[in-house]
N, C-alpha and C positions, 0 to 999 in steps of 0.2 A: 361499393362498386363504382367504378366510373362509368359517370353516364355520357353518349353520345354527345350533349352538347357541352359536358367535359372534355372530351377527345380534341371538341375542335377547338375548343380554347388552347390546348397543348398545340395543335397544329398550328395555329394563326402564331403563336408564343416562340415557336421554332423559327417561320419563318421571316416574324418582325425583330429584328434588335436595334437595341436606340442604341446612339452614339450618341446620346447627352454626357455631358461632365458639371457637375455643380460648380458653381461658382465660388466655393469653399474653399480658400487654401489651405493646404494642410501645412502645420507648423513643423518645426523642424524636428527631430527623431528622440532630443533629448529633452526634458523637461522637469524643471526645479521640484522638488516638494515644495509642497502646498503647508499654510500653517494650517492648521484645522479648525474649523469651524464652531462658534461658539452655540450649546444647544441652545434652543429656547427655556427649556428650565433646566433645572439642577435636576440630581438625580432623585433626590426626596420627594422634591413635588411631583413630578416626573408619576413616581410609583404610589405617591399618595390618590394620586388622580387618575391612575387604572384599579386600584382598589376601590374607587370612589366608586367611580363612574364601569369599572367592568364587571366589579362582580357585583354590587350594588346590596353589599350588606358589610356589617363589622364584622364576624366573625367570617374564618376562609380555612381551607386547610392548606396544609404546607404545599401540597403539590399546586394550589392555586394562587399561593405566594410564592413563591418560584415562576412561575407565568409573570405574572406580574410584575417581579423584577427583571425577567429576561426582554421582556415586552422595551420595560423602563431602559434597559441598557441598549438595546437597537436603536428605539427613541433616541437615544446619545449619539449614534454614527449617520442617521438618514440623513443629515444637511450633506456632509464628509460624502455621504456614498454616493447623493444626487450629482456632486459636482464633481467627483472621480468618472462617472458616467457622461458627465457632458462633455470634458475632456477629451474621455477616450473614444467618445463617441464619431469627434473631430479627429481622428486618428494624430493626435498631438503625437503621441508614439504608435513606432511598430503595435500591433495588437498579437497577443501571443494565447491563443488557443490550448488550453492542457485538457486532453483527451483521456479520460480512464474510464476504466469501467467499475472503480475502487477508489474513492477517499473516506481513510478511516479518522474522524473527525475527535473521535469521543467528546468529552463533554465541552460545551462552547464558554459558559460561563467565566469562569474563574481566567480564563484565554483571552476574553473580550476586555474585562475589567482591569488586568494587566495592563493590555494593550493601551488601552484608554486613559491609564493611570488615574483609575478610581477606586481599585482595591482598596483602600483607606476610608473613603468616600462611602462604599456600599457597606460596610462592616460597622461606620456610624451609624448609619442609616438606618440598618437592621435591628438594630438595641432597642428601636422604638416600636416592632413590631416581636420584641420574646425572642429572638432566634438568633443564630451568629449565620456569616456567610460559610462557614465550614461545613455545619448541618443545612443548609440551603444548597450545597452546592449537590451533596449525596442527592438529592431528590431529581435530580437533571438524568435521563435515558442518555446514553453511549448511541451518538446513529448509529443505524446499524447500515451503513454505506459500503462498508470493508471487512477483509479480512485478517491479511496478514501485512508485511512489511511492504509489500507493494503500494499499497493502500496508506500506510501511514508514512509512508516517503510520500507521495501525492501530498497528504494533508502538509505535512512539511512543507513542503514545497510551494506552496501558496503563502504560506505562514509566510516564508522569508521572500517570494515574490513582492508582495504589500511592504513588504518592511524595507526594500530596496525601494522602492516606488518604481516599478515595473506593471504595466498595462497588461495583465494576465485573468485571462476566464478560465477556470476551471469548469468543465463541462460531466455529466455526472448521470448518474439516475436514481431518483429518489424511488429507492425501494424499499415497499411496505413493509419489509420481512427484514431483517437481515440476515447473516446466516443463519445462525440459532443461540439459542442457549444451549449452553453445557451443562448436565448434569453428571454427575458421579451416580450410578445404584448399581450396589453389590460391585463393585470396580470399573465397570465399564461406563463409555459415555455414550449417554441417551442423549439424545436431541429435542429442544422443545421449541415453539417457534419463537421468533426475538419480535415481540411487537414496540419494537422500541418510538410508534405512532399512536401509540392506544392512545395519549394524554393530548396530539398536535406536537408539532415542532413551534412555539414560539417566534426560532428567529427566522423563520424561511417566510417569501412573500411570492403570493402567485401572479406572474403577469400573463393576464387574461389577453391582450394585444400582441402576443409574441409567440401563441398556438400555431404550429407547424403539422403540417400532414405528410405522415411517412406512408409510402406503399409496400404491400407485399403482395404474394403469387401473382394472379394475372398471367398475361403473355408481352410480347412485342411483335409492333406491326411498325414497316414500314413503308417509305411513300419518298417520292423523288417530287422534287419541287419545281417552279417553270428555268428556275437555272442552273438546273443539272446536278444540285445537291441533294445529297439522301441524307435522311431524317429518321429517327426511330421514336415509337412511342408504345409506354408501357402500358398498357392499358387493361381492363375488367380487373384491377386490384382490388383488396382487400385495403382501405384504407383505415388506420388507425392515428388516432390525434396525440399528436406532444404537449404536454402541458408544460411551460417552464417554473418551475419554482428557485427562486434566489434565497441564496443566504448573504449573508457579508463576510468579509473575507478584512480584518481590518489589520493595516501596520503598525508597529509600533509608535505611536502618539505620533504622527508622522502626517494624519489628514486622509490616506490614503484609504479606503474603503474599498479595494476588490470584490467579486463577486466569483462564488461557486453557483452556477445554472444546474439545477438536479432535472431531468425531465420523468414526468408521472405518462403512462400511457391511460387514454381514455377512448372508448368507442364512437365514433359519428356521433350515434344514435344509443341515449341512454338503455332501450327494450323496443319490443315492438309490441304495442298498446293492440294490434288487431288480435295476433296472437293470447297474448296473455288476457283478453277480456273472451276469450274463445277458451280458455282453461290451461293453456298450453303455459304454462308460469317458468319450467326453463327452457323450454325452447326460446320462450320472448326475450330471455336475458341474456342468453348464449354468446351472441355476438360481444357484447359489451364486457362480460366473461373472458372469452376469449382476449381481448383486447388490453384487460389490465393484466392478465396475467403475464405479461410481459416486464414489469415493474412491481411486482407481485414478490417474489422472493430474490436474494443475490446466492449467485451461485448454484440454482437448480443443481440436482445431484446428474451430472449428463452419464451415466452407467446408461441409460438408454436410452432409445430413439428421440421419443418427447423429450426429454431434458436439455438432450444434443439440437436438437431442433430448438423450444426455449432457449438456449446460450446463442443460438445465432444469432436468432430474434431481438435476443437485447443489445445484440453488438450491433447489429445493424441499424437498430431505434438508436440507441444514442451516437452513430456515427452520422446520420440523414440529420436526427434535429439539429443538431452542433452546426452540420455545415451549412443547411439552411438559413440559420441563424448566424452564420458568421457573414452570409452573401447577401443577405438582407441588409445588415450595418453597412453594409461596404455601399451594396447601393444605394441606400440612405444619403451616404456620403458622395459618391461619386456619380451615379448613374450605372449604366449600363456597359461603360469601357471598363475592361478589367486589365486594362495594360498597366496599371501601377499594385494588382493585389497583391502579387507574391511578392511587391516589397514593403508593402504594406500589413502584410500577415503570414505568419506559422502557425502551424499545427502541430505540435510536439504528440506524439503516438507515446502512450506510456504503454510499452509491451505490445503484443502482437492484438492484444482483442480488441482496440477502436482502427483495426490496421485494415479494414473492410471501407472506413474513408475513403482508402485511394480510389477506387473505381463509383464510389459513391460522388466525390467532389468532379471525376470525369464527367460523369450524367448530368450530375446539374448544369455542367458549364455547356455541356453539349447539346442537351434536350429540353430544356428549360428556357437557358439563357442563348442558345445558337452558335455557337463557338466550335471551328472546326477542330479537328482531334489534335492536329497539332500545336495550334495554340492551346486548346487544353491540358495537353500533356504538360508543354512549358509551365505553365501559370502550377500546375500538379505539383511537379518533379522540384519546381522551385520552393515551395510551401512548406514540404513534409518533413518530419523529421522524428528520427525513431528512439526510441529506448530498447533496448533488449535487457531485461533481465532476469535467463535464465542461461545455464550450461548443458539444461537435462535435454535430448533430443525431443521423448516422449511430453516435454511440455511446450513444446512449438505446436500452435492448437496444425491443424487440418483440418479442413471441412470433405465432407463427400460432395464431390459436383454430383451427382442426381438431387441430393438434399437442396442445395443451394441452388439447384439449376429451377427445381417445382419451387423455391420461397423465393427467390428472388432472378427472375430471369435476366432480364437487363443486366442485371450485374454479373452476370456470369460470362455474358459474351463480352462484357469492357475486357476482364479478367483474361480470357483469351486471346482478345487483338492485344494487350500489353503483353502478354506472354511472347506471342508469335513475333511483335516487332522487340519485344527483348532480346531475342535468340535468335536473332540475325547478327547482333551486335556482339552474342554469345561467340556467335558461328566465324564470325570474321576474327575476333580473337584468337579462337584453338582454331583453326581449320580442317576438317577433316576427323574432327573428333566428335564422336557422336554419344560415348559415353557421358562425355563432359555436358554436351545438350541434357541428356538426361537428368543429369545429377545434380544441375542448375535450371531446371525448367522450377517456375510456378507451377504448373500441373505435373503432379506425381502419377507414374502409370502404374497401373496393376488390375484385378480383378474389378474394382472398385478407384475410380481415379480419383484424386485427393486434390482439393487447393494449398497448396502451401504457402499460407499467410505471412510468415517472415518472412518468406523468399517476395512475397509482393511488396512487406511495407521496405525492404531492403533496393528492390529495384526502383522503388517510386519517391524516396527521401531522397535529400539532398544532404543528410546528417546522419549519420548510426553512429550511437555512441553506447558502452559498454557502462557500466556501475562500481567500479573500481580494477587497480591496474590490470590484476594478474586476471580478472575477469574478460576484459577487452583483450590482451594479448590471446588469450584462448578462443576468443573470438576470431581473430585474425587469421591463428593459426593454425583453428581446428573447424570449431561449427561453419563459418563463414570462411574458407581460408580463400574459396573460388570467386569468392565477391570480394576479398581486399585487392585477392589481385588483379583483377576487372576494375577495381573503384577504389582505391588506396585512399585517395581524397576526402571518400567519405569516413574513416573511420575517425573516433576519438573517444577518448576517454571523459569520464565525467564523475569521480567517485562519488557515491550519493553522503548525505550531510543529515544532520537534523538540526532543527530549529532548539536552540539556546532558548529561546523565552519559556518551551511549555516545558522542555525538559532541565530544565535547571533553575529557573527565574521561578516557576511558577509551581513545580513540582516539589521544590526541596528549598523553602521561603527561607529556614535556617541558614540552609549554607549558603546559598546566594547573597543574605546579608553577612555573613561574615567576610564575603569576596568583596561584597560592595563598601566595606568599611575599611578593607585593606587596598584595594586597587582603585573604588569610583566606579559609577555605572555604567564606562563605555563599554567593558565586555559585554553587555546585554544584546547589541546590537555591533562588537565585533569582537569575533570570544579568543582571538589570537595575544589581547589583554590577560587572557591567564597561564601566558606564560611566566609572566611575573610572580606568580606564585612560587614559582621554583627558589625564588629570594628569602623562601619563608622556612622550608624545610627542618631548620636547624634552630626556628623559631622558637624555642619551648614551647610561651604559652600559645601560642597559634597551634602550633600540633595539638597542645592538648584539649584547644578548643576544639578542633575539627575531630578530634578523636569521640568528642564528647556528645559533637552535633550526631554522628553516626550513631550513637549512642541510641540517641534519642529517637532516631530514625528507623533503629531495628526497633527499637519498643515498639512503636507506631504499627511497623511490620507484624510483628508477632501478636498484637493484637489480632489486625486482619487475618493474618493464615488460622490465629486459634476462632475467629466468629466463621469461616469461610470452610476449614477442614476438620474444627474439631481438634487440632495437633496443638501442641503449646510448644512455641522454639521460644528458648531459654538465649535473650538477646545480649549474654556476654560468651554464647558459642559463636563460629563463624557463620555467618549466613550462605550458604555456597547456592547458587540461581543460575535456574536453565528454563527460562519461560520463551515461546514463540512456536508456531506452527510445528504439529507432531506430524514428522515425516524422517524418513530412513536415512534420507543423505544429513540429515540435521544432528543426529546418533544420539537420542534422546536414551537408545539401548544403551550407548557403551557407558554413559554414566549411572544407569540401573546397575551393568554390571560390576562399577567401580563401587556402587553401595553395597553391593551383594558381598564384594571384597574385604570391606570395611568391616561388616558383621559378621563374615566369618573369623575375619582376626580377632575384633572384641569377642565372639563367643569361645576361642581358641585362648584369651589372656593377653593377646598380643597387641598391649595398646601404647606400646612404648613410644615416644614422636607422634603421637597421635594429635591433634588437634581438635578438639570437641566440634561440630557440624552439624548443620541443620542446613538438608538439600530440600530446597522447593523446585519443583519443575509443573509447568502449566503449560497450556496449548491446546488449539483444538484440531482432534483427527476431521480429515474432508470425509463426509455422511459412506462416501463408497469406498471408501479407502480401510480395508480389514486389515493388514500387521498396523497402521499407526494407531487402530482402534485397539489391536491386540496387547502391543507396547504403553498403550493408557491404563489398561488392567494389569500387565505384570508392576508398572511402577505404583497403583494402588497396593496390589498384593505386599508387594516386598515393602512399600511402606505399613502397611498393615500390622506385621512381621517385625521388623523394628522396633515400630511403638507401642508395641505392646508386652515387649522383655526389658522388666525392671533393670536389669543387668546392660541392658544398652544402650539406655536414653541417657545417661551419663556424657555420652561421647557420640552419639550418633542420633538423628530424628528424620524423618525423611514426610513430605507433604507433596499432592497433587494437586492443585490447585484447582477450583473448575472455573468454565467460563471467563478465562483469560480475557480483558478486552485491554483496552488503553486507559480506563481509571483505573485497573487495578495495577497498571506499570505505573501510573504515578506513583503509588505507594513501595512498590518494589524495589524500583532503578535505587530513588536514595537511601533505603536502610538493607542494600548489597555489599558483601564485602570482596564476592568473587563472584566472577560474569564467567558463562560455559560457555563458549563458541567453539564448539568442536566439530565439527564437521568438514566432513571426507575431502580431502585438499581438492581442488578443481572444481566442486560441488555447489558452494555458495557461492553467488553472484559476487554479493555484498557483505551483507548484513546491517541494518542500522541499531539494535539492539543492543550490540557492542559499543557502541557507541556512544546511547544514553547512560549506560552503566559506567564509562568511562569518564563522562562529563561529571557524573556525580562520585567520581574518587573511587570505584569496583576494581581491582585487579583482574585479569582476564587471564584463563587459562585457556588457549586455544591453539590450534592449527594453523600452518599456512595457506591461508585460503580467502580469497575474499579479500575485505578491506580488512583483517586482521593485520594482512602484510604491512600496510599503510600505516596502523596502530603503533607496529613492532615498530616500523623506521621511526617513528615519531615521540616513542618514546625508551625508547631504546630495551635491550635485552634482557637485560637487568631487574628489568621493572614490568617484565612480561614472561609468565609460564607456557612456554613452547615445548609444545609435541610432536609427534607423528611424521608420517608419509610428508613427503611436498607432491606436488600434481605430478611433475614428472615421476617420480618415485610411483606413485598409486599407480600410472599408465602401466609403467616397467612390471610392478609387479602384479600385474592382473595376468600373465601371458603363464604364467609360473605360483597361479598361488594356492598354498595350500596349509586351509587354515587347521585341520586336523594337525598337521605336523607341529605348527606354532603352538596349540592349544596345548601336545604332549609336551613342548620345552619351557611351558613354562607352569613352575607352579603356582601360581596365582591365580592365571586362569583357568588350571584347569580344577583347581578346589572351586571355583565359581560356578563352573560350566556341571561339575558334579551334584551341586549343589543347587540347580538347575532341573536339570534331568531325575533327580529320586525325588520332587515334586515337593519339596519342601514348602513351597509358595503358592502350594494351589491342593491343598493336602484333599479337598474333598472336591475337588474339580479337574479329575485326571486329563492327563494329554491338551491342555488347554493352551498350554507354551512349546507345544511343540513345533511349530510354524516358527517361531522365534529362533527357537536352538537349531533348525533345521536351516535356518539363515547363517547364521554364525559358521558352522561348521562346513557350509557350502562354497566350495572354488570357484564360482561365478558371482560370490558375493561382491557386487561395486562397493559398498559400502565400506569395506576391509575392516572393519568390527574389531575381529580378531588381530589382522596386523598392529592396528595403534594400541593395543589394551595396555601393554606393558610401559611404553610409553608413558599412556596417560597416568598408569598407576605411580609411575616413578615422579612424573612431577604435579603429580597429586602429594606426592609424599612433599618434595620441597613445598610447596604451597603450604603445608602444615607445620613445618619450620618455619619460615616465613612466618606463620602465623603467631605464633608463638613466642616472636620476639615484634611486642606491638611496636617499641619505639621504630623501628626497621618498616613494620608495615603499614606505620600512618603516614612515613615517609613515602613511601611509593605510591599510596594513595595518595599524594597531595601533588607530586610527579602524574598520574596519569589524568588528574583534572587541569594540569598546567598544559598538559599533550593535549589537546580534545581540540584545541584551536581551527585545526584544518577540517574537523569535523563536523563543520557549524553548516547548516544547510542554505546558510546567507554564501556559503565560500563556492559550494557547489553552484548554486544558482547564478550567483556572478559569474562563472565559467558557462555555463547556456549561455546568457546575456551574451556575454564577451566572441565567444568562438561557436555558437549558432544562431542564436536568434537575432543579435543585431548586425553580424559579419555581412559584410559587403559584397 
């Protein structure tokens, strides 16, 4: 609670501001890479002497030899990291703030040692202590900071920030939980919690000098001052403390050491001693309770009040410490004039949930620091900058204003006055239209009045940018179409990338040296060098090496899916892979039903053109989410069903994978022969997952949709399995569709859909899929299931030709690792640089 002689410190804070400026000039916007810093020891003594001296005996086990080398390999970056900090500290460059409430890091190791070019070095190293770095590397926890591709575009994204030497903080929260673990029992997925902290994180370091207090509930009181300005202040809060914890963030041998800032919530006051020595044991700890639970799990399930409440709470804790901490550096540097910050600093909004900033960086400039609203608003509006990526309406969060108005009141009346001076400038535009005020308000009216979050971080960027083309253009022209043409200026494109070192350098060591022996190591750090490969195609022995490296790469594979589900895929079938978040636009069904397809033909004799296959699909359903939960158990069943008819493991194998995270796509991406990107045209932003499979030579069977389109122009037609609807088509035929009719014309589907319904797949768990087929067969179906099934069955079919003639398909796989170039998330990120964050 704020006490009284708290209140007046805010008052006196309001109405003194210094106009000091440091004497510090700031050097010019562009700056050299740095050589890197030589450690003090090598990596051996390094790790001899945290075994010596930390665990303070000979014998250890592996999980405290892993500490000990992770320990050893940060040791290798602090000189690097201290002097990238003092640097940027001097704002040598722009300072570029990355806001998420997701980066999915997985394991750091093997990522660092790369980076650092000592993967050679630690693999000596380790000879002297039993172990290789491969089985050291297994024992490293996955953060569990993320979930899906949002999350690992973030990590990306940092990746290749450092590796450009770019002056970027990823800002974060380090949550105790992650989502979950995934279990399989009896086909469904249970949830168990992810302590991926049970052991410490190694590389993270806490700075105890950089603790920030965020407020929640309370009220606002205001008070006019002796020269006629009013003032607000938030006051009787509940205040809870940020704690920063840093990781490093290192470039490719580059010197560059970036930082991810994760913030931990912690209480004032660890209990109350009066309480708990009076017996009262939780009451005394409540508060403190209270407090972490905010940094406590990612993703609370928000189906209800508390959870929705929770997700607020963390959006708002990590948007307050971030900015705090970004205003703090500044004034470190400058003082208390902020007339040079917004050229001195962005905020890149990754998606709508750190989009609670805007009115948050308003307060502090105005009630903290004294700054009237319209120079706030400037120094705002010039800073921000968005990401969107999403197409689904219902994923643009809303808050309830009563929710937000009881947890954070201040912030609710900012959110108002920008509204109201928005919709002036609404009103002067359409004149006289008042629907249109409606329909572009931040505040949504109804029984229950709503904030609409991208409509805030939209009005208060100075940048909205889309995740690839045909993503942005439906941006433009559908979800957003009243803000392009209010703000045209702001719109652009950005398609997202992945970083080349983790997904190809590091993930697939085979075939990056064979790249490396034929082209030299500049593609590591610009991957547009493997278009060069396209010179190789006709190569023999090079085909037949890459053919062989793949070889080896399923072996690996099938290893893991048989320790992992139990299944054995037979790695001179096709590997056909659909791993990424289970959800309906993503049509994890339409490829269940295409295996349903498959086994009815082998059980019919019908295997002629057939291509032996082994489908793995993984993913995790979100906790509240019942058909993607449902769709996890028909794909167990029907795998179940497969592998278990002698008669059909010949030619068909089917596997669920659980617990999908980011070290199990390391093993995945390289021993793929065919990537599933299907889903519903207009549906997927992006996708980066396409992408990694791409880098490592996967063919793709997919949709127009997403960065798929980008895939096709790049690597042309030929060398890509195209299906389905395009978005316009899916729009057209939503007004008219009916998927009964298509079901009766065709036979494929509707042996499938039969085959379905007489419960073949669930013989002692009646009506368990009927939710499913109740989907399919229904005319408001978005997802149009039904409409692409034939489709995809048909160039499913080519896919298995294709397959079947390897000389033809090592060639195209070697074709779409020469294509991947523009996919490299160094190519994306140079376009931020270039046309947002450093633009004039």
């Amino acid at each position: 609670m704020t006490t009284a002689k708290e209140s007046a410190s805010v008052k006196k804070a309001t109405t003194t501001r210094k106009k000091t400026t440091k004497t510090t000039k700031p050097a010019t916007s562009v700056v050299q890479t740095s050589e890197p810093c030589e450690p003090c020891d090598t990596l051996g003594a390094s790790l001899a002497r945290h075994i010596r001296y930390g665990l303070c005996r000979d014998e250890h086990e592996k999980e405290e030899l892993f500490t000990a080398v992770a320990e050893s390999v940060k040791e290798q970056m602090l000189d690097n990291w201290r002097e990238t900090r003092i640097k940027d500290n001097q704002y040598q460059q722009k300072q570029i703030a990355y806001l998420s409430l997701e980066f999915l890091m997985g394991r750091a190791l093997g990522n660092a040692l790369l980076s650092l070019d000592l993967t050679d070095e630690a693999q000596k190293v380790l000879t002297d202590y039993a172990t290789t770095l491969e089985d050291l590397e297994q024992v490293e926890h996955d953060a569990g900071l993320g979930n899906g591709g949002l999350g690992r575009l973030a990590a990306c994204f940092l990746d290749s920030c450092a590796c450009l030497d770019l002056s970027v903080t990823g800002y974060g929260i380090r949550y105790q939980y992650g989502m979950f673990v995934q279990k399989i029992i009896d086909g469904y997925q249970v949830e168990r919690p992810d302590r991926w902290l049970r052991h410490g994180n190694p590389w993270e370091v806490r700075i105890a000098n950089r603790i920030v207090t965020v407020p929640f509930f309370g009220h606002t009181e205001t008070y006019v001052d002796k020269d006629g300005r009013r003032h607000h202040v938030w006051t009787n809060t509940q205040n809870v403390l940020a704690v920063p914890y840093d990781m490093p963030i290192p470039g490719f041998n580059n010197g560059r050491i970036n930082t991810l800032r994760l913030w931990k919530a912690e209480a004032n006051d660890e209990f109350d001693l009066e309480e708990f020595n009076d017996g009262d044991y939780a009451e005394a700890v409540a508060t403190k309770n209270l407090a972490e639970q905010i940094t406590m799990v990612l993703y609370p399930n928000d189906a209800s009040v508390n959870g929705k409440e929770l997700r607020l709470r963390q959006q708002y804790f990590l948007s307050s410490a971030s900015l705090q901490d970004l205003l703090a550096r500044y004034v470190d540097q400058y003082g208390e004039d902020f007339s040079e910050f917004s050229r001195r600093n962005v905020m890149q909004l990754n998606d709508t949930h750190p989009s609670i900033a805007v009115p948050e960086l308003m307060r502090l400039l105005m009630d903290k620091y004294g700054l009237g609203w319209n120079e706030a608003w400037d120094i705002t509006s010039r800073s921000m900058a968005y990401t969107n990526h999403t197409l689904l309406p219902e994923a643009l969060e809303r808050w309830p204003v009563p929710m937000m108005k009881n947890m954070l009141p201040r912030i609710v009346e900012i959110i108002f006055e920008i509204n109201a001076r928005y919709l002036e400038l609404v009103a002067h535009h359409w004149p006289g239209n008042i629907q249109k005020l409606a329909d572009m308000s931040i505040i949504e009216e109804g029984p229950e009045q709503q904030i609409r979050m991208a409509y805030l971080a939209i009005v208060a960027s100075f940048s909205v940018n889309g995740v690839a083309g045909l993503h942005t253009e439906l941006l433009k022209q559908g979800l957003f179409s009243d803000f392009y043409q209010l703000w045209p200026h702001k719109f652009n494109n950005k398609t997202n990338g992945v970083t080349p070192r983790r997904w190809l350098a590091y993930c697939n060591p085979k075939l990056s040296g064979l790249i490396t022996r034929r082209l030299g190591k500049e593609w590591i750090t610009d991957l547009t060098h493997l278009a060069a490969l396209n010179a190789f195609t006709s190569d023999k022995a090079f085909v037949k090496e890459w053919a062989e490296i793949k070889l080896t790469n399923k072996q690996a594979l099938s290893e893991f899916v048989e320790q992992q589900c139990g299944v054995t895929f037979d790695p001179q079938m096709m590997f056909d892979v659909q791993v990424k978040r289970i959800h309906e636009y993503k049509r994890q069904l339409l490829n269940i039903l295409h295996v349903i397809h498959l086994y009815r033909r082998i059980l019919n004799g019908d295997t002629q053109g057939m291509a032996p296959r082994c489908v793995l699909i993984g993913g995790k359903a979100a906790p509240g989410y019942a058909m993607a939960k449902q769709i996890i158990k028909l794909a167990n069943n029907v795998a179940h069903m497969v592998n278990s008819d002698p008669l059909v493991t010949p030619y068909l194998r089917m596997a669920f994978l659980p617990n999908y995270n980011v070290s199990a796509m390391e093993k995945i991406c390289p021993g793929t022969d065919l990537s599933e990107q299907i889903s519903t045209a207009g549906k997927e932003a992006s996708g980066t997952g396409n992408m990694k499979f791409m880098m490592n030579g996967a063919l793709t069977i997919g949709t127009l949709d997403g960065a798929n389109i980008e895939m096709l122009e790049e690597v042309g037609k030929d060398n890509f399995f195209l299906f389905g609807l395009n978005a316009q088509e899916v729009a057209q035929t939503k007004a008219h569709y009916q998927p009964q009719q298509i079901i009766a014309e065709s036979e494929a589907l509707t042996g499938v859909m039969n085959m379905l319904k007489s419960g073949h797949f669930n013989l002692v768990e009646p009506g368990i899929f009927d939710h499913i087929i109740a989907s399919i067969v229904d005319p408001f179906d978005q997802w149009m299931t039904a409409a692409d099934f034939d489709s995809y069955r048909i160039a499913q079919e080519n896919v298995s030709a294709t397959y079947l003639d390897q000389a033809k398909w090592q060639q195209i796989s070697i074709r779409n690792s020469a294509a991947s170039g523009r996919f490299s998330s160094d190519n994306t990120i140079s376009g931020y640089r270039d046309d947002i964050w450093m633009k004039k």
